[in-house]
C-alpha positions as a Python dict, from the first residue, in 0.01 Angstrom:
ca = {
    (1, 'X'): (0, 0, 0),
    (2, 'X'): (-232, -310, -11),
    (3, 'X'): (-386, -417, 345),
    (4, 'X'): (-151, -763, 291),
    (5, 'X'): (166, -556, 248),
    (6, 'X'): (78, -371, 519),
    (7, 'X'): (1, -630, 781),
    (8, 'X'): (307, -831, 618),
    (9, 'X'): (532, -544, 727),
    (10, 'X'): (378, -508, 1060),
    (11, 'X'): (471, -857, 1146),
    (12, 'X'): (835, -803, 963),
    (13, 'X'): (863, -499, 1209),
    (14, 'X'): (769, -725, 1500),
    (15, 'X'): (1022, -999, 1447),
    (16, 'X'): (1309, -765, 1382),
    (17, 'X'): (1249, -612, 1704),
    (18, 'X'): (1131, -940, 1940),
    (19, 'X'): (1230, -1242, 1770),
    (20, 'X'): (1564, -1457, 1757),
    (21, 'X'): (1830, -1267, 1555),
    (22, 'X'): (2171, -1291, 1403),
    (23, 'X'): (2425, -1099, 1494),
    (24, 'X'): (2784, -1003, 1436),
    (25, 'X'): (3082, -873, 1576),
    (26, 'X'): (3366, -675, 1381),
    (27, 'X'): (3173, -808, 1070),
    (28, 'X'): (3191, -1192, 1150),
    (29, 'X'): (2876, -1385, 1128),
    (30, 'X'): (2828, -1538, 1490),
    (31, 'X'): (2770, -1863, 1495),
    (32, 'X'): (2675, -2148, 1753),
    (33, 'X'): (2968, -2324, 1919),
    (34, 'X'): (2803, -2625, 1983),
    (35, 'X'): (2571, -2668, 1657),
    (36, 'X'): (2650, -2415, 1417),
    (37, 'X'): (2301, -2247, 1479),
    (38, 'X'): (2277, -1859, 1366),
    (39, 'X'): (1968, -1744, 1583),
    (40, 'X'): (1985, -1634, 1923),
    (41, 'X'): (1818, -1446, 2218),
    (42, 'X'): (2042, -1181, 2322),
    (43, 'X'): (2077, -1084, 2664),
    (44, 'X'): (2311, -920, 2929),
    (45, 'X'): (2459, -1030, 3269),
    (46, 'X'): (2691, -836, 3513),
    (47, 'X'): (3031, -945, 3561),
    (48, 'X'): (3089, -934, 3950),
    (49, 'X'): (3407, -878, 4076),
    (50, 'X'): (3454, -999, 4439),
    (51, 'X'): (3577, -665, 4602),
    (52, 'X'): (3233, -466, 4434),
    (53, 'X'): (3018, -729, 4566),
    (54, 'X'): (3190, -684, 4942),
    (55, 'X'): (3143, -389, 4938),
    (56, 'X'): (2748, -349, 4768),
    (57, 'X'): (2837, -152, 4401),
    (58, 'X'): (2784, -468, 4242),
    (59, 'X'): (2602, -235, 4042),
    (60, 'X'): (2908, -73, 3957),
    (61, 'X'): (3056, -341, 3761),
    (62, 'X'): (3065, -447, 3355),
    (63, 'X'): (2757, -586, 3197),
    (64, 'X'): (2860, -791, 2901),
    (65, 'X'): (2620, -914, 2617),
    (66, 'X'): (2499, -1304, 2619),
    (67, 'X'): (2387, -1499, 2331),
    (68, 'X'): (2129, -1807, 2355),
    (69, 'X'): (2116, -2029, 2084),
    (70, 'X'): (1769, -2065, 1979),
    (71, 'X'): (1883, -2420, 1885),
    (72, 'X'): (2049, -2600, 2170),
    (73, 'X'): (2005, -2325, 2430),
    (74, 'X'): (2404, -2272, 2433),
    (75, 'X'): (2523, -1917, 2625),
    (76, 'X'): (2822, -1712, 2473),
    (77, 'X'): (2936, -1434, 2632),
    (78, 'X'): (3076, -1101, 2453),
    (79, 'X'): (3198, -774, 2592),
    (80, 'X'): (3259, -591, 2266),
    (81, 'X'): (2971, -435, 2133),
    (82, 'X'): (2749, -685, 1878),
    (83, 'X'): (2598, -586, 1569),
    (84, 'X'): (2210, -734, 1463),
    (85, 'X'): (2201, -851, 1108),
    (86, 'X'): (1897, -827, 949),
    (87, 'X'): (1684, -1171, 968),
    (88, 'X'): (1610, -1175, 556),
}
């Protein structure tokens, strides 16, 4: 393998794992709410019920899956599992 190929697939590696990706969920293509946009940040955020948190196992709770458009910074929330789609 060339020294091009290889630092091209070094950087290919790095985006797949850091950068903005698409994803899906029971194969439908995500896609923005607001704009339409297919790249986004995914994170996660609990989901706090008001009896855990009185009584301090808000670690107990659900975590569901968020979604950032990389476009207009719009948050969508999922509890089902998502799917990353390769960015090619």
């Amino acid at each position: 393998m060339s020294i091009r190929k290889k630092i091209q697939s070094s950087i290919d590696n790095l985006i797949m794992k850091n950068g903005p990706h698409r994803y899906e969920i029971n194969e439908h293509r995500i896609k923005c709410n607001q704009c339409q946009n297919e790249f986004f940040d995914k994170g996660e955020a609990q989901l706090n019920t008001a009896g855990m948190s009185f009584i301090g196992l808000d670690w107990a709770n659900k975590t569901a899956t968020t979604l950032a458009c990389r476009n207009c910074g719009f948050i969508m929330w999922f509890v089902k599992t998502l799917t990353k789609v390769p960015n090619r």
